[in-house]
PAMARDO-618463 format. One record per residue (C-alpha): residue number from 1; residue in three letters; x, y, z. Coordinates in Angstrom, 1 decimal, decimal comma. Example, Ala and Ser with C-alpha at 12.3 -4.5 7.8 and 13.67 -1.06 7.14 Angstrom:
BEGIN
{atom 1 "ALA" {12,3 -4,5 7,8}},
{atom 2 "SER" {13,7 -1,1 7,1}},
//
This chain:
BEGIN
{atom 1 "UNK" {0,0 0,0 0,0}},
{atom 2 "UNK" {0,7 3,4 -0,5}},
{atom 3 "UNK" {1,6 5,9 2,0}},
{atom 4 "UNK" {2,5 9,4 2,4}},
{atom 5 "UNK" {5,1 10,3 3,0}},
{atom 6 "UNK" {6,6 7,3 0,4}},
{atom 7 "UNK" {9,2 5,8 1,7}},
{atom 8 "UNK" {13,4 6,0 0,5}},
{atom 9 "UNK" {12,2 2,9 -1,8}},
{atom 10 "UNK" {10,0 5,1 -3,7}},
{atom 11 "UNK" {13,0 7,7 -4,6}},
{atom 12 "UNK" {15,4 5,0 -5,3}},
{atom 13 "UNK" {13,0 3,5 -7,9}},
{atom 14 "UNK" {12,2 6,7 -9,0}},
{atom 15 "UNK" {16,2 7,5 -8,8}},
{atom 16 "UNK" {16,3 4,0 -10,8}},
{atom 17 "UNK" {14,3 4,9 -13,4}},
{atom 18 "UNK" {15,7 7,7 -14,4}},
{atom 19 "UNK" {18,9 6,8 -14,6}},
{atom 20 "UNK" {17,7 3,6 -16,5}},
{atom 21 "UNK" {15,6 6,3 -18,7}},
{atom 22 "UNK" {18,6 8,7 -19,7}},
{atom 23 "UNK" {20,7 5,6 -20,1}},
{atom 24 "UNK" {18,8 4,0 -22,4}},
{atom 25 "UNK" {17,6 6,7 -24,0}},
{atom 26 "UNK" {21,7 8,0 -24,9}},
{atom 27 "UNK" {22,8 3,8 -25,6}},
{atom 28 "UNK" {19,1 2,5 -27,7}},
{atom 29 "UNK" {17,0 5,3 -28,3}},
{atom 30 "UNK" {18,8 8,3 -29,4}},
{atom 31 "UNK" {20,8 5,9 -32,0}},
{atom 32 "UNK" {17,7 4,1 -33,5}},
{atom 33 "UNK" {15,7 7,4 -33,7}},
{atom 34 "UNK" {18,9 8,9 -35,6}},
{atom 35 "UNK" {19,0 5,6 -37,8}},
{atom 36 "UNK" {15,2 6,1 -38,3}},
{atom 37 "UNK" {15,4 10,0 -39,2}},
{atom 38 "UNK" {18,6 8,8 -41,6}},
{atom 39 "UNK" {16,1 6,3 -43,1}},
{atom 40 "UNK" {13,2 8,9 -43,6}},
{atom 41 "UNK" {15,7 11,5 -45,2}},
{atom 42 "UNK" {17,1 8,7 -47,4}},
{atom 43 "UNK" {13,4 7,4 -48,8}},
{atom 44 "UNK" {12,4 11,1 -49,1}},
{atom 45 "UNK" {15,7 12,2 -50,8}},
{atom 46 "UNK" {15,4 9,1 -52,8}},
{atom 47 "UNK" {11,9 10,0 -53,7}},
{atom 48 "UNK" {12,7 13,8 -54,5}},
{atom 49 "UNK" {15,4 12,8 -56,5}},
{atom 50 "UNK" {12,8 10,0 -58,2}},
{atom 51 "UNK" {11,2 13,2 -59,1}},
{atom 52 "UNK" {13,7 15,5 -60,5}},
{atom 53 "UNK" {15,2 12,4 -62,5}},
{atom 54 "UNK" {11,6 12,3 -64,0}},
{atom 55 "UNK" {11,0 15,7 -64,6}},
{atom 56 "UNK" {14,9 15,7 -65,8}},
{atom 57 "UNK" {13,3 12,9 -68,6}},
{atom 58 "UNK" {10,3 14,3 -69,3}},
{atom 59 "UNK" {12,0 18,3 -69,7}},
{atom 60 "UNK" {14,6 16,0 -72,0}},
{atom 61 "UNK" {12,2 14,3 -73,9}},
{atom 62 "UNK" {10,2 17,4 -74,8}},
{atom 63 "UNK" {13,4 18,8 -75,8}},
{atom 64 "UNK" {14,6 15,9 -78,3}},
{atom 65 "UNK" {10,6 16,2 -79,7}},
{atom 66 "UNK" {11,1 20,1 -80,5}},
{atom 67 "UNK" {15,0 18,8 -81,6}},
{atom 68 "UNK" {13,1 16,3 -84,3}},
{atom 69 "UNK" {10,1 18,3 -85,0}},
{atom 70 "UNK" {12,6 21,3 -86,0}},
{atom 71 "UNK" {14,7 18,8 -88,0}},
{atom 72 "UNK" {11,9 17,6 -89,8}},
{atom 73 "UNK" {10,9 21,0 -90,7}},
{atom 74 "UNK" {14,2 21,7 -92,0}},
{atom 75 "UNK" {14,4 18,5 -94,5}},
{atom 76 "UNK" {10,8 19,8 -95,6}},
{atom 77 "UNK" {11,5 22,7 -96,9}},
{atom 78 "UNK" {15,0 21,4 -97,7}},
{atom 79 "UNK" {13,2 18,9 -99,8}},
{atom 80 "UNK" {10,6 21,8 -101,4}},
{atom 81 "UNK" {13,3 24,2 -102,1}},
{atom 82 "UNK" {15,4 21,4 -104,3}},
{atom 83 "UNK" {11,9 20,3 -105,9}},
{atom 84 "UNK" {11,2 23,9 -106,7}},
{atom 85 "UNK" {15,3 23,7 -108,2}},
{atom 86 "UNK" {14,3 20,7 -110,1}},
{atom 87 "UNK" {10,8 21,8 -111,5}},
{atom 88 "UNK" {13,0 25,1 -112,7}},
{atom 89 "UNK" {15,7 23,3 -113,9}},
{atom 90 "UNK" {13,1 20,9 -115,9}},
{atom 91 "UNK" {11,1 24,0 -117,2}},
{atom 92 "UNK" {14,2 25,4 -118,2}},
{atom 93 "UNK" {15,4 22,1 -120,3}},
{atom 94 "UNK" {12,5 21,5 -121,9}},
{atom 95 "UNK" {11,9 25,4 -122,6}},
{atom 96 "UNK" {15,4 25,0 -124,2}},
{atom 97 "UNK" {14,7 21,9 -126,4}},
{atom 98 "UNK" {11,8 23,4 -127,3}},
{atom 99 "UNK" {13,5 26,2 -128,6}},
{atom 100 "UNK" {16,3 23,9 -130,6}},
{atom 101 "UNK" {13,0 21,7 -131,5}},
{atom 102 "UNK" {11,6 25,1 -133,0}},
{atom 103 "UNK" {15,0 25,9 -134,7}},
{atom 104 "UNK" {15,4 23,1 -136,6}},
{atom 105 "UNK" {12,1 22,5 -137,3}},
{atom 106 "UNK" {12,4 26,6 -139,0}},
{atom 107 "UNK" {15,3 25,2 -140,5}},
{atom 108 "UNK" {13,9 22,3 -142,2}},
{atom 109 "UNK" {10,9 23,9 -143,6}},
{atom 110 "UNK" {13,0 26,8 -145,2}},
{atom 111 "UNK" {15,2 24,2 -146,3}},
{atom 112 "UNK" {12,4 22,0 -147,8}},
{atom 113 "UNK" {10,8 25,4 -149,7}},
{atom 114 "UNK" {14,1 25,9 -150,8}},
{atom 115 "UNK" {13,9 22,3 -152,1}},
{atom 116 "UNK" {10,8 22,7 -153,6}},
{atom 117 "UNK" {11,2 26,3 -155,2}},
{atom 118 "UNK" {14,3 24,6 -156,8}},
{atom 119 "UNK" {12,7 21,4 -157,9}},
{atom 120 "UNK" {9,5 22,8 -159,4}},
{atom 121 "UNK" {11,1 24,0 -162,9}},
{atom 122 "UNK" {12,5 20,7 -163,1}},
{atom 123 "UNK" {9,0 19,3 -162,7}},
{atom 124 "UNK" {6,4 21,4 -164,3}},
{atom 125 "UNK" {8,9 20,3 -167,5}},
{atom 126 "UNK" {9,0 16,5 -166,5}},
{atom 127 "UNK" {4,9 17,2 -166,3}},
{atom 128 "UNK" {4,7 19,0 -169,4}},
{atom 129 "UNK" {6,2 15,6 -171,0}},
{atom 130 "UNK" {4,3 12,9 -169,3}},
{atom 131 "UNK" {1,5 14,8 -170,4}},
{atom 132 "UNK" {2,5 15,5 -173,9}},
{atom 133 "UNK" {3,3 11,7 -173,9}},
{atom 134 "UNK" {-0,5 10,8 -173,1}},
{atom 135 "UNK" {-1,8 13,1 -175,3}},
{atom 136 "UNK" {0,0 11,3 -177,9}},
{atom 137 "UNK" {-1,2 7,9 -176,7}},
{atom 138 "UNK" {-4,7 9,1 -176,2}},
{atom 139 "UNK" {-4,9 10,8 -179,5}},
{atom 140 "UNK" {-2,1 8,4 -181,3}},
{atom 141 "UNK" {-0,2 11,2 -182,9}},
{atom 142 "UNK" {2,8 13,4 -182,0}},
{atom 143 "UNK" {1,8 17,0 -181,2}},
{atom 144 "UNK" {3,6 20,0 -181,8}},
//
């Protein structure tokens, strides 16, 4: 039973207890509470560090999809302007042999007139004999 006032057992328990308390608490708990904090800060700095690595990816990948998208652009109109060079160049070939085409094709009808002009004394006489030739074998006689 309890009395009042307690007895010199009561303070050396209490006495007992304390020292067990502040021993304890400097040899067990202060070291697994610092091994627990040390854990906590590890998970959350592994976790915040989870994070930046992600947003580190993501900010990357973003950047490599503006990188490709601004490539792609590029080889587009890359790819348009030497189209355009070759439509030009094409137009310009074909406007060229069109113009030789032209040319000679100036050149051969003078040169057939020419050919004709020359050739048509030679036959309106030829044709003025075949035809005096039938006459005479039509009518049977020579004319004169």
């Amino acid at each position: 039973m309890l009395t009042f006032p307690p007895d010199s057992s009561f303070l050396i328990q209490i006495v007992s207890f304390l020292v067990l308390w502040f021993g304890l608490k400097r040899l067990l708990f202060d070291p697994v509470l610092h091994v627990l904090d040390e854990r906590e800060s590890r998970t959350t700095g592994a976790r915040r560090q989870a994070v930046e690595i992600n947003a580190a990816a993501e900010s990357s990948a973003a950047e490599y999809d503006r990188h490709v998208h601004e490539v792609r652009v590029a080889l587009t109109a890359q790819s348009e302007a030497a189209r355009q060079a070759t439509r030009a160049e094409e137009q310009r070939v074909l406007a060229a042999a069109r113009s030789e085409a032209g040319a000679q094709l100036a050149r051969l009808r003078e040169s057939l007139h020419a050919q004709a002009q020359a050739a048509r004394p030679a036959v309106a006489t030829e044709a003025r004999e075949v035809a005096a030739r039938i006459v005479e074998q039509v009518v049977g006689r020579r004319l004169a």
